[in-house]
C-alpha positions in Angstrom: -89.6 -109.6 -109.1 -91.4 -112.8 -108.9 -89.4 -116.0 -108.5 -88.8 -118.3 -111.8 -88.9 -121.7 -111.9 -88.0 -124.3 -114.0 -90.7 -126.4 -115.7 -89.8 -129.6 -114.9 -87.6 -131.1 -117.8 -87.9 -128.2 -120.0 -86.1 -125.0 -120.4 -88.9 -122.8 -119.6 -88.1 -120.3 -116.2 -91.5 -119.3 -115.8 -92.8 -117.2 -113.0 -94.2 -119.0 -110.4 -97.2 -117.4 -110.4 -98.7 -116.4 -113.9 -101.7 -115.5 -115.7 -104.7 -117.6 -116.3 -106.4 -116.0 -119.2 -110.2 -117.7 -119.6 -111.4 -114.6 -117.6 -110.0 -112.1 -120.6 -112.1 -112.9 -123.6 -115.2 -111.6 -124.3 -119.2 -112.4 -123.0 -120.1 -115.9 -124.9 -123.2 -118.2 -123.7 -124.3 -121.8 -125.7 -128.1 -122.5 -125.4 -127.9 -119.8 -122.7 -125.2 -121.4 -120.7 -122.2 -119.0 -120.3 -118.8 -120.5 -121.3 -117.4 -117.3 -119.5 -117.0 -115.3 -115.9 -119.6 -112.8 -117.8 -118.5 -110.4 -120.4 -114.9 -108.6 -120.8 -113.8 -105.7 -122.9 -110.7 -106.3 -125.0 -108.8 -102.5 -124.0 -109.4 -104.3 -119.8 -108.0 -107.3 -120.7 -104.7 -105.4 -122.8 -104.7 -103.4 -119.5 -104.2 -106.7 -117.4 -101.8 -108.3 -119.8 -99.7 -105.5 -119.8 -99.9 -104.9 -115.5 -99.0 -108.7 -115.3 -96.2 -108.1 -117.8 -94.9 -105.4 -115.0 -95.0 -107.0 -111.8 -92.8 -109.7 -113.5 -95.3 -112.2 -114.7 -94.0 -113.9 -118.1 -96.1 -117.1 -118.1 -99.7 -117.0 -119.7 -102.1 -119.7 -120.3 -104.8 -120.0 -122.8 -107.3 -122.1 -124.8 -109.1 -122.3 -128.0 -112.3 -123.0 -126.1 -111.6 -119.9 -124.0 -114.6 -116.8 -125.9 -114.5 -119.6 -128.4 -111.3 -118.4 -129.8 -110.9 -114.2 -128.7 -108.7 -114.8 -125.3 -106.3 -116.1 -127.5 -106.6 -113.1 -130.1 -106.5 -110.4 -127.4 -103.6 -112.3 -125.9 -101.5 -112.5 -128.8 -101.9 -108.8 -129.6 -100.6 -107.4 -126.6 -97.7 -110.1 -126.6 -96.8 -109.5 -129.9 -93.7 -106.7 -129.5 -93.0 -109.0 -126.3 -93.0 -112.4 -127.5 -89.7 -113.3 -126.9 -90.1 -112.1 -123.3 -93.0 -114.6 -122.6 -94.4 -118.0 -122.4 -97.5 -118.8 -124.2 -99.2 -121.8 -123.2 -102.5 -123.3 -125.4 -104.6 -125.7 -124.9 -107.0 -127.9 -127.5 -109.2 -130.8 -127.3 -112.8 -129.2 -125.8 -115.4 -128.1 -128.7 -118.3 -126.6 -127.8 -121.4 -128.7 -128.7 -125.4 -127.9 -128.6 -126.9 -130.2 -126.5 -129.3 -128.8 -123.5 -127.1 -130.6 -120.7 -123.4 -129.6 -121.9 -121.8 -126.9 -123.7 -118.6 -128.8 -124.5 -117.7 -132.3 -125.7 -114.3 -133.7 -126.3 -112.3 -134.1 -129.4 -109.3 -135.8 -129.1 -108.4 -137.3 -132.8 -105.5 -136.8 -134.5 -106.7 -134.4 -137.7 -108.5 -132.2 -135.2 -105.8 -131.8 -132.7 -103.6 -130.5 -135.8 -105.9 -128.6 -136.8 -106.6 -126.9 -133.8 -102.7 -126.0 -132.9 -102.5 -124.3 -136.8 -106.0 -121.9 -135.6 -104.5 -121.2 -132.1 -101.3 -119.8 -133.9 -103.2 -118.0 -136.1 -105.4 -116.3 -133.6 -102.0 -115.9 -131.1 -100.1 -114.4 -134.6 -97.4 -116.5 -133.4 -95.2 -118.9 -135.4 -95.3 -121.0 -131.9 -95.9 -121.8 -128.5 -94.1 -122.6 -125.7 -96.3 -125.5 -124.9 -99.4 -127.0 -126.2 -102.0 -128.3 -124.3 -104.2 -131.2 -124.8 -107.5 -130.0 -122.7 -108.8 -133.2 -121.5 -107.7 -136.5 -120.3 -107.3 -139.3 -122.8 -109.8 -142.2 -122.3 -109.1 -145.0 -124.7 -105.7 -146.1 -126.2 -106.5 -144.6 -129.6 -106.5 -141.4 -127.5 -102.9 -141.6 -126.2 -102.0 -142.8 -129.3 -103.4 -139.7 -131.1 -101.8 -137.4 -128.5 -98.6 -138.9 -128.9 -98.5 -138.9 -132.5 -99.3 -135.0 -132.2 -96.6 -133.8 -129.7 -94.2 -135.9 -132.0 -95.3 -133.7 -135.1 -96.4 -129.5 -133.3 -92.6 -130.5 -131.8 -91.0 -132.2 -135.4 -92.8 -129.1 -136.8 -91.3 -126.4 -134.7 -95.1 -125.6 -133.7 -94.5 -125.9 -129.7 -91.4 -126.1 -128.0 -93.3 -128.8 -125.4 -96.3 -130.2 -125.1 -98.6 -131.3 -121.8 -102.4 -132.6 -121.0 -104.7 -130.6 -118.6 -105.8 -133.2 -116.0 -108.3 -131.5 -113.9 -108.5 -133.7 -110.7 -108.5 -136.7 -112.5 -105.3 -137.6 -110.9 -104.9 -141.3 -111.6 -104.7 -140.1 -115.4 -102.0 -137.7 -114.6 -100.1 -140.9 -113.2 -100.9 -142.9 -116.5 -99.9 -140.1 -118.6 -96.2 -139.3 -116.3 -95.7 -143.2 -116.0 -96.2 -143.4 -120.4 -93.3 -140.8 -120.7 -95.2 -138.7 -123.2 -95.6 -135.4 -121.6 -93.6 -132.6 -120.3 -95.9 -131.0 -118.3 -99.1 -131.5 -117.0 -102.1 -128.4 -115.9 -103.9 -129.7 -112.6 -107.1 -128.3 -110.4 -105.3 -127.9 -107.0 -106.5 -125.4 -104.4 -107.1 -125.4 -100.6 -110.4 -127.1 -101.7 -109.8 -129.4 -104.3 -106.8 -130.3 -102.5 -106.6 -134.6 -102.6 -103.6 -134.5 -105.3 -102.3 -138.2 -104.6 -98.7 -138.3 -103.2 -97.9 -140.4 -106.0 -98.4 -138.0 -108.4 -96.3 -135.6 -107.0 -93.1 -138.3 -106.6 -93.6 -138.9 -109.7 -93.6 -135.9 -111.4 -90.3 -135.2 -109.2 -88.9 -138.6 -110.4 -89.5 -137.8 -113.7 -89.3 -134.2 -114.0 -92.6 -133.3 -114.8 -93.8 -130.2 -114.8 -96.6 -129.3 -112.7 -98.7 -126.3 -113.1 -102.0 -125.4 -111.1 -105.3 -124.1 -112.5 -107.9 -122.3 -110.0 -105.9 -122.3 -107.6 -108.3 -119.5 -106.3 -111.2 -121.9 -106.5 -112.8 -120.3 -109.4 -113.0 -117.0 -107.4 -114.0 -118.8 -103.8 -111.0 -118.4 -102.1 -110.5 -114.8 -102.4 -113.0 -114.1 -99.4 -116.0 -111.8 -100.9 -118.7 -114.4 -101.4 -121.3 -115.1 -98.8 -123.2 -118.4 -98.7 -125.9 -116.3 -100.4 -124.1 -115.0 -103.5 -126.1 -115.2 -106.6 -123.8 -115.3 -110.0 -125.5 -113.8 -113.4 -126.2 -115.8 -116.2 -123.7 -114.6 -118.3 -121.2 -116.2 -115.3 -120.2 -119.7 -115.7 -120.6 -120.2 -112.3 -124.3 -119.8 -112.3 -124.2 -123.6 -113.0 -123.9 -124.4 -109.4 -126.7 -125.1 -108.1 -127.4 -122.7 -104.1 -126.5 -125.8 -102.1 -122.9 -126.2 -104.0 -122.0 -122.3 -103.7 -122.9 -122.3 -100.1 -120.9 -125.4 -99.4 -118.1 -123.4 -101.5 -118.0 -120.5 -99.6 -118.2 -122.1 -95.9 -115.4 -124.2 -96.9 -113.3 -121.2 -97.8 -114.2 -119.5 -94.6 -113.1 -122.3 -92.3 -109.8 -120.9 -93.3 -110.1 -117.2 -92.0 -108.6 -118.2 -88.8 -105.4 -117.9 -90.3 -105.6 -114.7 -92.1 -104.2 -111.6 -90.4 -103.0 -108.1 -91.4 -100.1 -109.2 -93.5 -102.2 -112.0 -95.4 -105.7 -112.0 -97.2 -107.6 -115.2 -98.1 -106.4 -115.1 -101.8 -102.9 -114.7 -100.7 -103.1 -117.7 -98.0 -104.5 -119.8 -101.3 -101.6 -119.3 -103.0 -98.9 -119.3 -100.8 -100.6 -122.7 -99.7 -100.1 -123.7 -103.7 -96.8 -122.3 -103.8 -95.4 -124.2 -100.7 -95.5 -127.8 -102.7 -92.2 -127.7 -104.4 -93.5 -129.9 -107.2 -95.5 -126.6 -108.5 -93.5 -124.8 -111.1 -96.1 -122.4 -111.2 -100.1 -121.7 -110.6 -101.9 -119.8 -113.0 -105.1 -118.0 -111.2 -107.1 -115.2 -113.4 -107.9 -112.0 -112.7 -110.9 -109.6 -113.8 -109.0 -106.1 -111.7 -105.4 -105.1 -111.6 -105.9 -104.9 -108.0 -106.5 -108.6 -108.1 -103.5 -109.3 -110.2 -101.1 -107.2 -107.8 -102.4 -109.2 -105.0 -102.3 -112.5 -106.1 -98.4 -111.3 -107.4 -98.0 -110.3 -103.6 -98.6 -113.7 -102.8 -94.8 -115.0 -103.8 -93.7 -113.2 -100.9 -95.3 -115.0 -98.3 -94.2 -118.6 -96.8 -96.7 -120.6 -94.8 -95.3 -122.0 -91.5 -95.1 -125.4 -90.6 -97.5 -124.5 -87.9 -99.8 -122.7 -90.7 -99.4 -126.0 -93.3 -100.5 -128.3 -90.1 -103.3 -125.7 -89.2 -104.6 -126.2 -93.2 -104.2 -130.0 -92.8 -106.9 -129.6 -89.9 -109.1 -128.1 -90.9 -109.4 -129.8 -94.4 -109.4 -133.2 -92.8 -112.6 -132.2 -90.6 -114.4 -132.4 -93.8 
């Protein structure tokens, strides 16, 4: 059984590693631009939801911008008879726009963010989720403002239990937000690539009691070892966007770390043991598109990196 922690101030045990769910909606492309990891059929992704539900995962993360709406359908139908059993985490704030050079903008006002929560619930058939996500950093004061007025009123409103802000590697607004005492959690990009989380952070979410959960912790798919420099994604893959010299960069990266791997530990399972090692991390969410990807990355719980291992990481990463 997977380990549960507690995130940070709230009551939630969740398992320390859950499910990341932007992989399980279906195929959906914006001026040709995929918004997903290529198309998904809804009895696969009921098939994962249920596998993760048996190797003792009980933590999954959504969004609204995620198929534009169908992860969180297919999500809430399997949970349904479960929902008591699980965490269901949502996110809001990303709309997809129509310009040629992006295929999401930001929304972060007050009406919209309401809104949004009521259609997520809807499309969950839930009367509530565990936590509620704002899906991009706030840039202006009116934008805290708004985001605090919301939490007050999902949480007044018995909508979400808690509410946090998905950071992305914008750090110093993780700080901002921790240091303004609105959140109770907040959704980072951490990996053993995008791995410069500032130490203050961290102590600060300890302080504090903060929650801290990891998104791509795989890397969006690079740290699981089967890409070569040369890999070429499909349209229909959102990570077509990268250009040949990104991917390559990518995948050498990841291989600098197969000096550690061995019999007992694949390059997924080094990722997030490395994630899991920061005691900060309540839990790390990566996605899955097999269930022999999801009972590997579960797998990963068991292993603890050395201090020898955790120096040998430190290495290599500060060589770039």
């Amino acid at each position: 059984m997977l380990q549960r922690k507690q995130l940070g101030n709230t009551n939630l045990q969740v398992s320390e590693i859950g499910l990341g769910c932007w992989q399980l909606g279906s195929q959906v492309a914006i001026n040709g631009i995929s918004l997903t990891y290529g198309d998904f059929g809804e009895k696969e992704a009921h098939k994962i939801i249920d596998s993760a539900l048996d190797f003792g995962i009980n933590t999954f993360d959504t969004a609204d911008i995620y198929s534009l709406g169908e992860s969180e359908r297919r999500l809430g139908m399997t949970l349904k008879e479960k929902r008591s059993d699980v965490y269901i985490f949502t996110k809001a704030g990303k709309i997809p726009t129509f310009t040629k050079k992006h295929i999401t903008d930001t929304d972060l006002s007050y009406h919209h963010l309401l809104s949004a929560i009521d259609r997520s619930l809807k499309r969950l058939d839930t009367d509530y989720v565990d936590l509620f996500q704002i899906h991009s950093t706030p840039q202006s004061e009116e934008d805290f403002e708004n985001i605090e007025k919301v939490f007050e009123q999902v949480k007044s409103e018995n909508k979400a239990m808690y509410c946090g802000v998905s950071i992305g590697n914008q750090y110093e607004k993780g700080i901002e937000l921790i240091e303004r005492g609105i959140i109770d959690s907040l959704q980072i990009s951490f990996s053993l690539l995008d791995y410069n989380v500032p130490i203050q952070l961290f102590s600060l979410a300890k302080k504090f009691n903060i929650g801290i959960i990891v998104s791509m912790p795989l890397a969006q798919g690079f740290l699981t070892g089967k890409y070569n420099p040369n890999v070429l994604f499909p349209k229909n893959d959102v990570r077509s966007m990268y250009s040949k010299k990104e991917i390559g960069k990518k995948v050498k990266k990841a291989q600098d770390f197969q000096v550690l791997l061995n019999e007992e530990m694949t390059m997924n399972q080094l990722a997030l043991a490395y994630i899991l090692s920061h005691e900060e991390v309540s839990t790390c969410i990566p996605g899955v598109k097999s269930i022999a990807q999801l009972k590997a990355n579960v797998s990963s719980s068991k292993i603890s990196l050395t201090l020898d291992e955790l120096k040998k990481i430190k290495e290599i990463q500060n060589k770039w």
